[in-house]
C-alpha positions in Angstrom: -98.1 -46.2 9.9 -96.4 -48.8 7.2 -93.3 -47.7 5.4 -91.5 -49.4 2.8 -87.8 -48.3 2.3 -86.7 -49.3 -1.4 -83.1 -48.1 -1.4 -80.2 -50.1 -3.0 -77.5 -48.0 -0.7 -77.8 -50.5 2.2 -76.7 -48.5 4.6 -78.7 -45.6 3.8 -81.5 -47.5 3.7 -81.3 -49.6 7.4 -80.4 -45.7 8.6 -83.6 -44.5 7.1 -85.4 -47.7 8.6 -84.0 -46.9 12.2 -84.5 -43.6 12.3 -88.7 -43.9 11.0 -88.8 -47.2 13.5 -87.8 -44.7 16.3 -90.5 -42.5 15.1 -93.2 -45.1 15.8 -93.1 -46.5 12.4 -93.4 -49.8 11.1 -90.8 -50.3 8.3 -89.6 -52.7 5.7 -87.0 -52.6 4.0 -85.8 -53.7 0.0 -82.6 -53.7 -1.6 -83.9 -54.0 -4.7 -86.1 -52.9 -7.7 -87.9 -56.6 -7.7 -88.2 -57.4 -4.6 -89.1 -53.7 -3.7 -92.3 -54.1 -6.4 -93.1 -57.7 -5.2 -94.0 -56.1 -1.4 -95.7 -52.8 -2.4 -98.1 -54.7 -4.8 -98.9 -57.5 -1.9 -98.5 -55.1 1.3 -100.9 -52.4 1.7 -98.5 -49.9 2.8 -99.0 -46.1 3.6 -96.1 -44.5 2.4 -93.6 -45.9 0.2 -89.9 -43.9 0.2 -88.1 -45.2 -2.9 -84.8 -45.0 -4.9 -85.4 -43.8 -8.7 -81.8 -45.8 -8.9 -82.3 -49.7 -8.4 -80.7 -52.8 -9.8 -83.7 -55.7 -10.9 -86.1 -52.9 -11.9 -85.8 -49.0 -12.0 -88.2 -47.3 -9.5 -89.8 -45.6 -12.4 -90.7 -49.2 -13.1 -91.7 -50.0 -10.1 -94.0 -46.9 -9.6 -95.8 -47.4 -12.9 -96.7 -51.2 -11.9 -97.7 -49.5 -8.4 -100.2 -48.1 -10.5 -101.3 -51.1 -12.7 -101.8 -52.6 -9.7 -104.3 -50.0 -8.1 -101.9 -49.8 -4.9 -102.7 -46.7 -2.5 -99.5 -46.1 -1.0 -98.4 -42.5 -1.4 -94.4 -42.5 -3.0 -91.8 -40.4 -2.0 -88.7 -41.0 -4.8 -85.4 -40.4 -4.0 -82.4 -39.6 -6.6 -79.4 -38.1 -6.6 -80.5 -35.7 -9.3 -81.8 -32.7 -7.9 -82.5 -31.3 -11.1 -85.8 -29.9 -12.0 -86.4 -31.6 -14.9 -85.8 -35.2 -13.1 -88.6 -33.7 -10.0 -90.9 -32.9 -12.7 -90.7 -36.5 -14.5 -90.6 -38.1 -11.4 -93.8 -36.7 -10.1 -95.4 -36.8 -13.8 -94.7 -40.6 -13.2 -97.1 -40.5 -10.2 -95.0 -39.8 -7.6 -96.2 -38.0 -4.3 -93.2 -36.4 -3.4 -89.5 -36.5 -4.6 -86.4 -35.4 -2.4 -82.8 -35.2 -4.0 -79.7 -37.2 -2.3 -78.4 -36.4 0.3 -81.0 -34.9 2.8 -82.3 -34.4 6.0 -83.8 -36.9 7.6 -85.6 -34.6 9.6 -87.2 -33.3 6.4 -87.7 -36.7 5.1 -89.5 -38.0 8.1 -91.7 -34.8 7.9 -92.3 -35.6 4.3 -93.2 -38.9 5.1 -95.5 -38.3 7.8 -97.4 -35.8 5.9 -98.2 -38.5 3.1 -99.1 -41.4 5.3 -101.9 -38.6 6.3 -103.3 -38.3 3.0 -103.3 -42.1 2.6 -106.2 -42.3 4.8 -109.4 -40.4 5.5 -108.4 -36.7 7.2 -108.3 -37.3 11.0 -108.5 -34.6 13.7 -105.0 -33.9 15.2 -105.8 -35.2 18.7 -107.9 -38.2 18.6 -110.5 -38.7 21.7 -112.4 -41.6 22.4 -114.4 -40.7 26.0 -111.8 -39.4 29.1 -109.0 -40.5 26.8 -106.8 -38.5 24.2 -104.3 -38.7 21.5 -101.9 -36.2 19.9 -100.5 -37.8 17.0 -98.1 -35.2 16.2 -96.8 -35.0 19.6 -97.1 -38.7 20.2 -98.9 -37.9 23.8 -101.7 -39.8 25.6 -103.6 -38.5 28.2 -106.3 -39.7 30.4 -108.2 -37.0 32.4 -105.6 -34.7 31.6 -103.2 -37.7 32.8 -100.1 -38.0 30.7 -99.8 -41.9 29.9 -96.1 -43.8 28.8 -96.6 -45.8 26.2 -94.0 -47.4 24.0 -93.9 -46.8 20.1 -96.2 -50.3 19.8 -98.6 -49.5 22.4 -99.4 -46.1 20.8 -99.4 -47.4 17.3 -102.2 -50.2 18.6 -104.2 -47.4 20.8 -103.4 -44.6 17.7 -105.2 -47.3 14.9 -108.1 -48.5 17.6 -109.2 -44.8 17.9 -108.8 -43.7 14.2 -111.2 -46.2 13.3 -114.0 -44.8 15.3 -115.4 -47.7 17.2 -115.2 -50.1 14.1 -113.5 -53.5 14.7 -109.9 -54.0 14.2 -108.7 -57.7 14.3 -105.4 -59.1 15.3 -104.2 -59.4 11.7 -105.1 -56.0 11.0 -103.2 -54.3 13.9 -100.3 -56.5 13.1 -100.1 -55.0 9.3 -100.2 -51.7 10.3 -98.6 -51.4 13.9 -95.8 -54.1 12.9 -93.3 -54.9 10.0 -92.8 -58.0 8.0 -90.8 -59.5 10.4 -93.9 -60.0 13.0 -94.6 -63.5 13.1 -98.6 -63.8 12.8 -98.9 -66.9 14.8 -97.2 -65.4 18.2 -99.3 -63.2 21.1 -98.0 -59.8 20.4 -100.8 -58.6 19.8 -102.5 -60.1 22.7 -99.5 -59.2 25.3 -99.3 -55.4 23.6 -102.8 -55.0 24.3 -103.0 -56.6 27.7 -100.2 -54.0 28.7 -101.9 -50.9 26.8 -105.2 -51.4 28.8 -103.3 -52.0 32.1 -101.6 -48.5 31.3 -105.0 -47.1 30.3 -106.4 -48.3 33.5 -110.6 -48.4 34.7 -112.9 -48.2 33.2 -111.5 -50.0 30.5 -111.6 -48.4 26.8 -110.7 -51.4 24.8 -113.1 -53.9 24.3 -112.5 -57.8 22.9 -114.8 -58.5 20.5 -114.7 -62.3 20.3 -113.4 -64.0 17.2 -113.1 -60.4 15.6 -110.7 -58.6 17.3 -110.7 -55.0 19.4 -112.4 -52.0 19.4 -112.3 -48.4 21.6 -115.5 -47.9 23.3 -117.6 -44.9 23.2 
């Protein structure tokens, strides 16, 4: 999943990045109305968790051009108003979500996983692509009842190959979705990440290269 953090508090907002990067997620980060609007327009990102508060551009601001723009994301606004009146005008702006300052950040990860599921098609809870299995909620992978390690990359790859039900996923794709802004597209991640998932995943091998297009899970 990609999350966007637009949060002015900087140190709210790198905790709130670490905490969903430890959770598997691939996060950006913005300090600022601006540059918070500039990314969500360009970036196709699932869920984006943002300030109502921000200096360059209010996040009101920035939601309604997230609309002009036909961007998908689901929102989850932050204030520090926990008033009703300020939930009701922030969701009648277009908001998904809202959650008043301060909170938990177990809540706020719930809340955030929960939209980055309704920013794609409904998926079964545990995905299964032949012998194999994943359990998205638990963040498990089994193979013939085999549990599998896999770091918070790996599974992110394998989790995105098998949600797209034996439909090709290239390179730059996985990078958007598995990655963050800081991944530079010219280096082998992807290519070393996979090499170690399917070593992990063992014979016979699930993941097939499709060449010049990129990867997909076999049947």
């Amino acid at each position: 999943m990609r999350v966007l953090v637009v949060e002015d508090e900087r140190q709210l907002a790198n905790a709130v990045a670490r905490g969903l990067r430890r959770e598997g997620m691939a996060v950006d980060v913005s300090y600022d109305g601006v540059d918070g609007h500039e990314k969500a327009v360009i970036t196709p990102y699932d869920v984006v968790v943002l300030d109502r508060d921000l200096p360059g551009m209010s996040g009101d601001d920035v939601l309604k051009q997230m609309s002009r723009s036909g961007s998908n994301a689901r929102v989850l606004m932050l204030t520090a108003s926990g008033a009703v009146a300020d939930r009701v005008e922030g969701l009648s702006l277009g908001a998904d979500d809202y959650m008043a300052k301060p909170f938990a950040f177990a809540e706020l990860t719930a809340r955030v996983r929960a939209l980055g599921r309704r920013s794609h098609p409904a998926a079964p809870p545990v995905l299964k692509a032949g012998d194999v299995e994943l359990d998205s909620a638990r963040r498990e992978v089994r193979r013939n009842g085999k549990d599998i390690e896999l770091t918070r990359k790996e599974f992110g790859v394998l989790e995105v190959l098998m949600s797209s039900d034996g439909a090709v996923v290239s390179s730059e794709e996985l990078l958007e979705r598995v990655w963050d802004e800081n991944a530079d597209p010219f280096t082998t991640t992807v290519r070393v990440t996979m090499m170690t998932l399917r070593r992990k995943l063992g014979e016979p091998a699930v993941i097939e290269t499709v060449v010049g297009s990129g990867y997909r899970i076999r049947g």
